[in-house]
Structures are given as structure tokens and as C-alpha cells.
N, C-alpha and C positions, 0 to 999 in steps of 0.2 A: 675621335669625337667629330670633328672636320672630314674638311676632302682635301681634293688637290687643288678643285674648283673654287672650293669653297674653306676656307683656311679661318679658324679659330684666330677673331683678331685680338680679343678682350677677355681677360680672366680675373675674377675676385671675388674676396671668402666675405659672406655675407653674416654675420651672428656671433654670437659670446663667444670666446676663448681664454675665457677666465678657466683653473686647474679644478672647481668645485667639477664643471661641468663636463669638462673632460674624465674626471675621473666618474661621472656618471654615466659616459656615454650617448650622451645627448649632441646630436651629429650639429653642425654645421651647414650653408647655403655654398656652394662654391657656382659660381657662374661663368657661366662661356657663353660668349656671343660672336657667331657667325660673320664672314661680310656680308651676307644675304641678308641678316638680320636674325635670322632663326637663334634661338638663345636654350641654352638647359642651366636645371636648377639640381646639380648633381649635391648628393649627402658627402659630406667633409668631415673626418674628424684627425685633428693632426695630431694624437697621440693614439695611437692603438695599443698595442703591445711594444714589452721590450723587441723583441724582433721583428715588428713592423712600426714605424715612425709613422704611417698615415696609413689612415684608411678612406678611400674613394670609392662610392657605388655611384655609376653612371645612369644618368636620367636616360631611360628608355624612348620616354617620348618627342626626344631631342630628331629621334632618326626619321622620325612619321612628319618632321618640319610643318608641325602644324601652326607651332606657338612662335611668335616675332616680336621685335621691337616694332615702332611705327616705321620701318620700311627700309628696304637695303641699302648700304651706302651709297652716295652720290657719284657717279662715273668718275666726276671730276678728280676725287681725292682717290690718290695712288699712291702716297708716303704717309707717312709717319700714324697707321693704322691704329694702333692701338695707344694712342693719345684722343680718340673720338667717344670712347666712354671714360666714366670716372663711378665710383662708389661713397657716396657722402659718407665724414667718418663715423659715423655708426653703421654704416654698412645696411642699411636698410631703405636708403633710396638708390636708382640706378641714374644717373643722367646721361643722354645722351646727344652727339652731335652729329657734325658729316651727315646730314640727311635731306632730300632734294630741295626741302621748300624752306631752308635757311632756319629753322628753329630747333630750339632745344628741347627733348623728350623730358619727364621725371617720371620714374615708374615707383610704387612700392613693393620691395621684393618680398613675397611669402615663402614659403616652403614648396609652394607647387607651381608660383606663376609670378609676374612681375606684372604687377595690376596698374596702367597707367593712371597718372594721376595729374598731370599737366602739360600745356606748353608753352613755352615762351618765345616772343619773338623783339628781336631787336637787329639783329644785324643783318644786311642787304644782298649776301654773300653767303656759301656754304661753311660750312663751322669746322676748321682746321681742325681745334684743340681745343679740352676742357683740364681744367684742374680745378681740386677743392683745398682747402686747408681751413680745418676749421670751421666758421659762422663764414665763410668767402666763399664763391665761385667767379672763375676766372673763363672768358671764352675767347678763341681769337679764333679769323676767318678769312676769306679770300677779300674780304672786301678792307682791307689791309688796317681793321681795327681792334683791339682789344676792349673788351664788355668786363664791367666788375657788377656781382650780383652778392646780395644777402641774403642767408640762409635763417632763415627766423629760428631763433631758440627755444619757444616753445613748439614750433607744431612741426620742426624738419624742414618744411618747406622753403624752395623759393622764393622769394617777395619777388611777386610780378613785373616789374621796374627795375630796371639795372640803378644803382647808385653813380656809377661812373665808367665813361667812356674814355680809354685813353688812344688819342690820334701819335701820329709820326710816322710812320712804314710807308713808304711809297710801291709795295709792291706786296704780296700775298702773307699775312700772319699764318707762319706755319708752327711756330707751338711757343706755347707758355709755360709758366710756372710759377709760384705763388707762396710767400711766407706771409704766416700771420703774427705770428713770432717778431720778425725781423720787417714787418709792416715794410714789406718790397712786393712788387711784379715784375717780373720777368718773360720778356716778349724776343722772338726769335724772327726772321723773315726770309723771303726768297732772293731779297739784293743782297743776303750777308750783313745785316747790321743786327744787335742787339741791343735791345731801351730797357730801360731801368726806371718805374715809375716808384713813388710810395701806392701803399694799398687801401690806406684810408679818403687820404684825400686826393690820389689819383696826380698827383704833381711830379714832372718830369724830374728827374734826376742826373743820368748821362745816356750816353751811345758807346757802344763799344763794340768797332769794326776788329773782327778776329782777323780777319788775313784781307791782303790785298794780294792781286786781283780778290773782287769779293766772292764769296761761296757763298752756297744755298744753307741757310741755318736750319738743320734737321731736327734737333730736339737740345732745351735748356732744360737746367737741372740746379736746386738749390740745396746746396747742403747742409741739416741741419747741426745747430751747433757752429761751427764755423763760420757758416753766410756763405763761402764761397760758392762761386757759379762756376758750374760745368756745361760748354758749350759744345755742340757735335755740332760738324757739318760735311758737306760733300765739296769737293774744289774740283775744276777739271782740269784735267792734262795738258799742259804747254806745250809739248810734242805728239802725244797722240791723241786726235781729234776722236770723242766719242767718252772715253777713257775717262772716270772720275776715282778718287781716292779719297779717303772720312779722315776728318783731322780734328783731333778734342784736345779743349782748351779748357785752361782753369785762371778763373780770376777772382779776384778778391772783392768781397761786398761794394769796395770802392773802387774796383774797377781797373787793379793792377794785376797784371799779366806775372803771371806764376811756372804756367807750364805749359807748355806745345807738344802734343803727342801725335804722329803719323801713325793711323791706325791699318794694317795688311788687311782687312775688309772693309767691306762699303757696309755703317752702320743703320740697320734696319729698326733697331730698337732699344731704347736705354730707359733704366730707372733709376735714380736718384734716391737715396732714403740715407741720411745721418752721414755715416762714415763711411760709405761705398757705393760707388754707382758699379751698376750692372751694363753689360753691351752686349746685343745682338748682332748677326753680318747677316750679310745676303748671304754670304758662302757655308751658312754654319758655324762660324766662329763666335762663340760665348767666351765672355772676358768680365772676372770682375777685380774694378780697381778701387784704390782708395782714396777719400775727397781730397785730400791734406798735402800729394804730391804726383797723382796720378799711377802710383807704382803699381802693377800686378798682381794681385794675389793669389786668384786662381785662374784657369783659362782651360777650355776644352773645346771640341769640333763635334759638333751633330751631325747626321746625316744629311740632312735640309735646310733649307732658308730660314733665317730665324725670323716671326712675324710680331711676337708679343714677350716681353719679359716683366714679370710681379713678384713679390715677395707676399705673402703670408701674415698676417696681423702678428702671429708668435715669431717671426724673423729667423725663421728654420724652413722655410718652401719655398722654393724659388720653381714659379710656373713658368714654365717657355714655349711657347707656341711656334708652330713650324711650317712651310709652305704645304707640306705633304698629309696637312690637315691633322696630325696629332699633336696634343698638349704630353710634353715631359716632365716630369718631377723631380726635380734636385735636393735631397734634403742633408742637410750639415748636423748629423748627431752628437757632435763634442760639443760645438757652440753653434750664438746664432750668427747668421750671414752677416748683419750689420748688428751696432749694439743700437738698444733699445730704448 
């Protein structure tokens, strides 16, 4: 679907998956987007047959790159790729970030095109990371601040005005994460620190430095149900200059340190969902653990870089995106990947 140049950074299933409809055969949106921008609206249906668990027909007109978001990623941003779109939960608006002139896209996704529909501007910086949960959107940027935004409940929409800005990072917001459930935010940075705000009224909480020397905080993760926060990051080498190694960390809502885990790849990609985060390497290595102790469940090696990891609204799909511009498909037919 991708290139080599061009690698598939964002993937997600757009439409019902309720079992009326599958069993009627009424396909699904699956979307990919580009780092170019170039995006397809590929047909999804994740029940086929007993002997086929999914079926995918590839949007044709993805290859003629006619069709785009509002413009390719910003040069700047070179980590944490596919935390720069999100899919509001019903799957029918696209937002997006990471784009030169600091603002955030909204598209409406149809079956043939992602028709935009607004933009917003607030932060003075390009736009690290997005996440939704719920009536929230969460944004954080180089300009080292975190954005909270409403989702209006009747019309989908954005409300044009952020509700709350939360300050503290002295150095680039490189990814968030967001309960509405557990009325937390969770903000990540390039000095290595971690904040903790509420999400209503946007009021500090704590900090929590995972290591010393500080590392670069790659991607946080909340898990639901438990609260606990799963932190990735990068540390460098004490002996060899150049040389970084991924180390993920689990702490508790309140902020006490659970688990320390040395990861053998450098983490290019993580997803968080209930009782199991998922982990991408630069080297190819796919690892998914579970929130509660970190322990291993499954683990395998890809041929290529790992660029994007998603699950599936039915928590049976696990999409992986790879430097060599192909999306893989993993699907678990006894059960689902995480419970539901």
C-alpha cells in the first residue's frame, strides 16, 4: 500500500461492526495514510468466512496519489508517526496533526474520500500528538504544551476553542494520552518527565521522572480499567556514544513505580487498549504485553521497521505498518487481542 519512501504511518477501521452487519456483508472504511499525506479508503470486513477471518479490497486510487490530507508531515517530526492522526470514537471523523502551519485537520470520512471539514488553531508549534477518548481531544506540540478540546455531542464536531491548556514541560510535548473514564491526562516529553493533569478542570497533579539520567519519553499509554500508565522511552548509552536502548515503565494512577522493563529494540510504536499494550522496534520486533505486570504474551520479528501498530474495533486485528511501506495483518481467531 506504501513505499519504502513513503511508509504507511496511520491506520483505522471507519463504520459499524455490530454482527447484524457483518453477517450481511456490508463492508467497512479501513484507512491509511501516508507520510506524504496521500490517504486510501480501502473496503474492510473483519468477518468473512470461516476460513478467511478478514476481508480487504485495496482502494485503487490510493496508487494515482491524487487524494491527501491537508499536506505532508512537517520535516520536523521524525518519531512517534503514528500518534499524529486519531479516529474520533465513532469513527467518522479523521483528525489530524504534525502539519507545517501548526493546526489541526478534521476531515468527514465517507466511503470514497475524507471531505474536510475544519481547522483549528491554538498551539504555536507543530503538533507532536493527538488522542481522543470520548467527548475529549487531547493535543501536545513542540511548543512544549498540551491543548484539551470538546467534542460536541450533537454535531461530532470540534468546538472551535480549546477548553484548557495545560503548561509544565520545559522541552518538546512528544505524546499524550487521555482517560475520560479516570478524568486524567497524560503528557510525555523530550527532557524525560511525565505530568499528570485532571481532564476536566485541567489541574496539575504530579510529575513522574522514569529514569535518571533523563530519557526522551516516546509514547504513554493508559490502561483501561486499572488506570495504570505505561511509559516508553529511549535512554542513551553511558559507554557507547550514539547508541540508545527503549526502556518501559509501568506505574500506577498514583504514580508508584510497578515495573522497569529493558526493551532489546528501540520502540518505534506502542498501543495501549484495556489489558495489553502492543510494541513496535525499529528492528522488526512486535511484542505484546500485558498492563497489570508487563509480562509477555506474545512476541514475533517482521522483516522491517515497525512504523504503526492499531487494533480493530472487534479486538481481533492487529494492523502493523512497516518501513518497507506494507501494512500486515495479525488476526487472533480463538480470542480477542485485548478484552473488550
Amino acid at each position: 500500500i506504501g513505499t519504502d519512501e513513503n511508509p504507511i504511518v496511520f491506520v483505522g477501521v471507519s463504520g459499524s461492526t455490530g454482527s447484524q452487519v457483518i453477517e450481511r456483508g456490508v463492508m467497512d472504511n479501513l484507512i491509511t495514510v501516508c507520510r506524504s499525506g496521500v490517504y486510501g479508503i480501502h473496503n474492510w470486513l473483519a468477518r468473512w468466512t470461516g476460513a478467511h477471518p478478514f476481508y480487504c479490497e485495496k482502494d485503487t486510487q490510493m496508487e494515482e496519489g491524487v487524494r491527501c490530507i491537508s499536506g505532508p508531515i512537517a520535516p520536523s517530526v521524525t518519531y512517534n508517526l503514528s500518534s499524529l492522526m486519531t479516529l474520533s470514537p465513532d469513527g467518522k471523523t479523521l483528525f489530524t496533526g504534525g502539519l507545517w502551519d501548526n493546526s489541526i485537520r478534521t476531515g468527514k470520512v465517507t466511503h470514497h474520500e475524507v471531505v474536510p471539514e475544519g481547522v483549528l488553531y491554538q498551539h504555536k508549534d507543530v503538533i507532536t500528538s493527538l488522542k481522543v477518548d470520548g467527548r475529549y481531544l487531547a493535543t501536545g506540540a513542540n511548543d512544549t504544551t498540551v491543548v484539551l478540546w470538546k467534542i460536541s455531542k450533537k454535531t461530532g464536531a470540534v468546538k472551535p476553542h480549546p477548553f484548557s491548556i495545560l503548561y509544565g514541560h520545559n522541552s518538546e510535548v512528544t505524546c499524550v494520552a487521555l482517560s475520560q473514564e479516570l478524568d486524567i491526562v497524560v503528557s510525555g516529553s523530550r527532557e524525560g518527565i511525565v505530568l499528570i493533569h485532571t481532564l476536566k478542570q485541567g489541574t496539575y497533579v504530579r510529575t513522574l521522572t522514569p529514569h535518571s539520567p533523563p530519557m526522551v519519553v516516546t509514547f504513554v499509554g493508559i490502561a483501561g480499567g486499572t488506570g495504570n500508565i505505561i511509559v516508553a522511552g529511549n535512554v542513551a548509552s553511558t559507554t557507547t556514544k550514539g547508541l540508545v536502548h527503549s526502556v518501559l515503565y509501568l506505574f500506577t494512577v498514583n504514580g508508584k513505580l510497578i515495573k522497569r522493563v529493558k526493551l532489546e529494540d528501540t520502540t518505534t510504536a506502542m498501543y495501549v487498549e484495556n489489558d495489553r499494550v502492543v510494541l513496535g522496534g525499529a528492528n522488526g520486533s512486535l511484542e505484546i504485553r500485558c498492563t497489570s505486570g508487563l509480562s509477555t504474551k506474545h512476541k514475533l520479528r517482521l522483516k522491517s521497521g515497525v512504523v504503526s501498530v492499531s487494533i480493530d474495533p472487534r479486538k481481533q486485528h492487529l494492523f502493523v505498518t512497516t518501513n518497507d511501506g506494507k501494512m500486515v495483518i495479525i488476526t487472533s481467531t480463538a480470542k480477542p487481542f485485548v478484552k473488550k
